[in-house]
ZALO-444610 format. One line per field, with one value per residue: residue in one letter; residue number from 0; x, y, z of N, C-alpha, C, O in turn. Coordinates in pm, whole numbers, plus 50000, padded with zeros to 5 digits. Layout:
# ZALO-444610
residu = c(A_...)
num = c(NUM_...)
n_x = c(X_...)
n_y = c(Y_...)
n_z = c(Z_...)
ca_x = c(X_...)
ca_y = c(Y_...)
ca_z = c(Z_...)
c_x = c(X_...)
c_y = c(Y_...)
c_z = c(Z_...)
o_x = c(X_...)
o_y = c(Y_...)
o_z = c(Z_...)
***
This chain:
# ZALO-444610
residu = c(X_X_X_X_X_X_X_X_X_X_X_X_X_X_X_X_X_X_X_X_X_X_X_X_X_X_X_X_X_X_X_X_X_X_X_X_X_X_X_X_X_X_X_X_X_X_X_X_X_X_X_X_X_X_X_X_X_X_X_X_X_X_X_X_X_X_X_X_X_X_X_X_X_X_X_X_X_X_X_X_X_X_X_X_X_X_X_X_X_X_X_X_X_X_X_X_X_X_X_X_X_X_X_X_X_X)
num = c(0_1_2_3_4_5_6_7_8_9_10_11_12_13_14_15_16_17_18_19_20_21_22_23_24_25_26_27_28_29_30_31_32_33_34_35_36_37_38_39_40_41_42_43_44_45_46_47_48_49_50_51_52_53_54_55_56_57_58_59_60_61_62_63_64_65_66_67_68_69_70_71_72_73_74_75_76_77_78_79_80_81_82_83_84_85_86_87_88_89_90_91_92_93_94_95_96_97_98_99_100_101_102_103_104_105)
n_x = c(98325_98151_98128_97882_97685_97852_97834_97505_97510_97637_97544_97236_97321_97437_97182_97042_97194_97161_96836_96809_96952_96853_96573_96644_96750_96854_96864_97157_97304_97278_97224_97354_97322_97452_97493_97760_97841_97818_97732_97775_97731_97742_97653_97820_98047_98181_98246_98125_98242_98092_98177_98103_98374_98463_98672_98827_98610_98516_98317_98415_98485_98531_98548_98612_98956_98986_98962_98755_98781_98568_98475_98225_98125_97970_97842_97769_97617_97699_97894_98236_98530_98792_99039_98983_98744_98561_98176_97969_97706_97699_97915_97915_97664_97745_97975_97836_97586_97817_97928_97692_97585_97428_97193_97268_97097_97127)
n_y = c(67824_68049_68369_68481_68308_68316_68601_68635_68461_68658_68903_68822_68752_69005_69119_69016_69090_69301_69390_69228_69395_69655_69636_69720_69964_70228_70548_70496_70349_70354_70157_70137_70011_69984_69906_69633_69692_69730_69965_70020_70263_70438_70584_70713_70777_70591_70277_70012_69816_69570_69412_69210_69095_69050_68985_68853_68628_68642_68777_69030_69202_69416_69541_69818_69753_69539_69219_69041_68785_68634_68273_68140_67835_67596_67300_67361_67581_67847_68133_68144_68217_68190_68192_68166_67996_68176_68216_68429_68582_68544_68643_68932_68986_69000_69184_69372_69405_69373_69649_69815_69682_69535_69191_69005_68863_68740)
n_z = c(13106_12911_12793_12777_12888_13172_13199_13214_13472_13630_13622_13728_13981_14072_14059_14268_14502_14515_14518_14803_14953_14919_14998_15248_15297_15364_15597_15642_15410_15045_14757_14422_14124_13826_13508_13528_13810_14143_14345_14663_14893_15236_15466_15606_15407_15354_15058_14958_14698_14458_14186_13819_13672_13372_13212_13403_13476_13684_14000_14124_14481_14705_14978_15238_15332_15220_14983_14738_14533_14360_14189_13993_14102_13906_13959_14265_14207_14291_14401_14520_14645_14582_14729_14961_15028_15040_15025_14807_14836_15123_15211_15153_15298_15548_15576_15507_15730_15918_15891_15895_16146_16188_16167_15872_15579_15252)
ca_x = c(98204_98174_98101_97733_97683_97922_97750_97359_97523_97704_97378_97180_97386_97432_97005_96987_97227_97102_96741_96810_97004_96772_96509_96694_96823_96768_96984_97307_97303_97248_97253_97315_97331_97488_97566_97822_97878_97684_97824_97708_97762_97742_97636_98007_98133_98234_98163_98157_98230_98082_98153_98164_98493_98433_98793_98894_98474_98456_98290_98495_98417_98611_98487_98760_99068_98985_98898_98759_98728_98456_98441_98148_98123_97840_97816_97715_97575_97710_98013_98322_98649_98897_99167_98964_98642_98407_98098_97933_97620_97704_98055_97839_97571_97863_98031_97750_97612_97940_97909_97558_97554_97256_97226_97158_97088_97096)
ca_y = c(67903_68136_68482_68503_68252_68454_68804_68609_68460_68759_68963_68742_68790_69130_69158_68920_69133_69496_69390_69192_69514_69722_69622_69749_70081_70388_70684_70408_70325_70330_70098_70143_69926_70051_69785_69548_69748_69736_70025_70043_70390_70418_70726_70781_70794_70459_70228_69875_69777_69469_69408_69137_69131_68951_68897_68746_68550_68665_68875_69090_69258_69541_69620_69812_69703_69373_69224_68892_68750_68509_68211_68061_67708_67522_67183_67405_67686_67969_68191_68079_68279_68050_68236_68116_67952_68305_68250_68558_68628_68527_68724_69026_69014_69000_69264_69534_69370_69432_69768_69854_69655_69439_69067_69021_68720_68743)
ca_z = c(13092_12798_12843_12736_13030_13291_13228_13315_13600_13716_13654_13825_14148_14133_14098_14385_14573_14501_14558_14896_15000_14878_15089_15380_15209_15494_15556_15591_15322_14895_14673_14319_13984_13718_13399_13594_13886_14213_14446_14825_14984_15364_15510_15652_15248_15284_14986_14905_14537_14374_14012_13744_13554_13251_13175_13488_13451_13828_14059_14265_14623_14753_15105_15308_15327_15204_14841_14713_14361_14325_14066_13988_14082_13813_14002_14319_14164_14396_14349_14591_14662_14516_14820_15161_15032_15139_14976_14767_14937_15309_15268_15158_15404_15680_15558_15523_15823_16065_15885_15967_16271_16181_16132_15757_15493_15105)
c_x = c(98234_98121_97944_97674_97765_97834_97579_97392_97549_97577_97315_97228_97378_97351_96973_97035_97159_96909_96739_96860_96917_96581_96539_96749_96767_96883_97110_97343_97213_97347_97213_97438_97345_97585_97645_97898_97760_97799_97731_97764_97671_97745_97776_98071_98229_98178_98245_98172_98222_98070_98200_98234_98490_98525_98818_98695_98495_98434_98358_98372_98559_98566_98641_98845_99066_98900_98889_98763_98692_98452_98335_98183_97938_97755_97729_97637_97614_97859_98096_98451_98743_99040_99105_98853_98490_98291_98034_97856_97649_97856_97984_97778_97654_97911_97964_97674_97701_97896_97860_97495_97427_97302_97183_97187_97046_96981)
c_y = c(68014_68290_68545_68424_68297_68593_68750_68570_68562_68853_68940_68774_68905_69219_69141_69018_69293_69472_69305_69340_69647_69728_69698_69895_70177_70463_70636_70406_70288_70236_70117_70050_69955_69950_69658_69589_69759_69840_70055_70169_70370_70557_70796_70802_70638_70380_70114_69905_69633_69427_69280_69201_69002_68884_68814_68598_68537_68736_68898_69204_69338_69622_69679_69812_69546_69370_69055_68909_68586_68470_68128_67897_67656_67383_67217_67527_67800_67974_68164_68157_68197_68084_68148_68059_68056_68236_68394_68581_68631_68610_68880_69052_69030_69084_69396_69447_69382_69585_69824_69784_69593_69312_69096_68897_68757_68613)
c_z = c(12990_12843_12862_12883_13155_13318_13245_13447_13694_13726_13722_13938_14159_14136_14248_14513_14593_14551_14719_14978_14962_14958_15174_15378_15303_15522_15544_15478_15192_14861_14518_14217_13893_13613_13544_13740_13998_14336_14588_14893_15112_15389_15585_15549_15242_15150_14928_14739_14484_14206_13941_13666_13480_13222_13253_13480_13641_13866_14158_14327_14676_14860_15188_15329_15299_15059_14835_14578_14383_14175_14092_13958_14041_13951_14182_14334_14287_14395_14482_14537_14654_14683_14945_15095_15072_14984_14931_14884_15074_15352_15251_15280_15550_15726_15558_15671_15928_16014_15964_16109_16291_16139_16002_15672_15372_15030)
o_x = c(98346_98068_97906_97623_97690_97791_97512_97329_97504_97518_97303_97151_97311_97366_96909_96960_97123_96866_96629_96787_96962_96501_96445_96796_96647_96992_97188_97437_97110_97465_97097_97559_97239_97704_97577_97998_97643_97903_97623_97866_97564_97828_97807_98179_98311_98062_98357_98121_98326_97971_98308_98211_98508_98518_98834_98717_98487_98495_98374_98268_98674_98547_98746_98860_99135_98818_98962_98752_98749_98438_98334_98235_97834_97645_97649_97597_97528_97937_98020_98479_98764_99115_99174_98847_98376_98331_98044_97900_97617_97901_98002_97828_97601_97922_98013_97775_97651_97826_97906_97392_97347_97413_97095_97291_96933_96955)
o_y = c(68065_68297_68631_68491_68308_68656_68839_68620_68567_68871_69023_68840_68943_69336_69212_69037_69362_69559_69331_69381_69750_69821_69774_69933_70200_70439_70690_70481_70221_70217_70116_70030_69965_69924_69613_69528_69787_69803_70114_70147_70310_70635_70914_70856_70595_70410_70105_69998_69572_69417_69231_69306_68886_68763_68698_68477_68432_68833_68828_69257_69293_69743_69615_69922_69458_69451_68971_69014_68480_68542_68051_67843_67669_67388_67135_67573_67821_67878_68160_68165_68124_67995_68073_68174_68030_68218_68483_68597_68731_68634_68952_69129_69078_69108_69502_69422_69405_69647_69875_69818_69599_69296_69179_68833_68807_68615)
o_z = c(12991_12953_12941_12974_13252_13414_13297_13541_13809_13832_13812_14007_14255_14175_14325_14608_14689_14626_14768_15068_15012_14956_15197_15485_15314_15470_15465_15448_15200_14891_14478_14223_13831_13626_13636_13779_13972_14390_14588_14958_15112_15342_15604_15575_15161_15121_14879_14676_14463_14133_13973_13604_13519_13203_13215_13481_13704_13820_14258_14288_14673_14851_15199_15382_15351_15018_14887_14515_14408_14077_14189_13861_14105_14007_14228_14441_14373_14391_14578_14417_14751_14722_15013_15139_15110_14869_15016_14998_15139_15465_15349_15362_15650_15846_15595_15737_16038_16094_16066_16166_16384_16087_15980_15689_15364_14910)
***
């Protein structure tokens, strides 16, 4: 995948994610979108970090004490943690979800 195609995909996700989360946005938590950076603050000063890194052509996740890096797989269109198989969205929604203590779906 070339980079011009990486940075719409990675965009793309990290619309999909900021406006699914964004919906839900109340004193817990902000969400903000800034170029390739999607940062989640948590009313305790916690804060997720989702960002495409162009070089590596994956999106990393940095909740916690815990980090993924997602590569986009084409043939199933949806980004996949090459380490355990986490899916993007459903490892997200899990993760602010246990947070916030709500069920949630991207």
């Amino acid at each position: 995948m070339d980079r011009s195609e990486f940075a719409q995909l990675a965009h793309a996700a990290l619309n999909r994610i900021d406006r699914g989360l964004g919906d839900l946005e109340h004193e817990q938590l902000d969400c903000d979108l800034a170029g390739d950076v999607l940062t989640l603050s948590f009313d305790d000063g916690v804060k997720f970090i989702v960002n495409a890194h162009s070089a590596a052509g994956q999106i990393w996740l940095a909740a916690g004490s815990h980090a993924w890096h997602f590569d986009y797989r084409a043939g199933e269109g949806r980004w996949i943690a090459s380490k355990n198989g986490d899916e993007l969205l459903s490892t997200i929604a899990r993760v602010v979800g246990d947070k916030l203590e709500l069920q949630l779906e991207l």
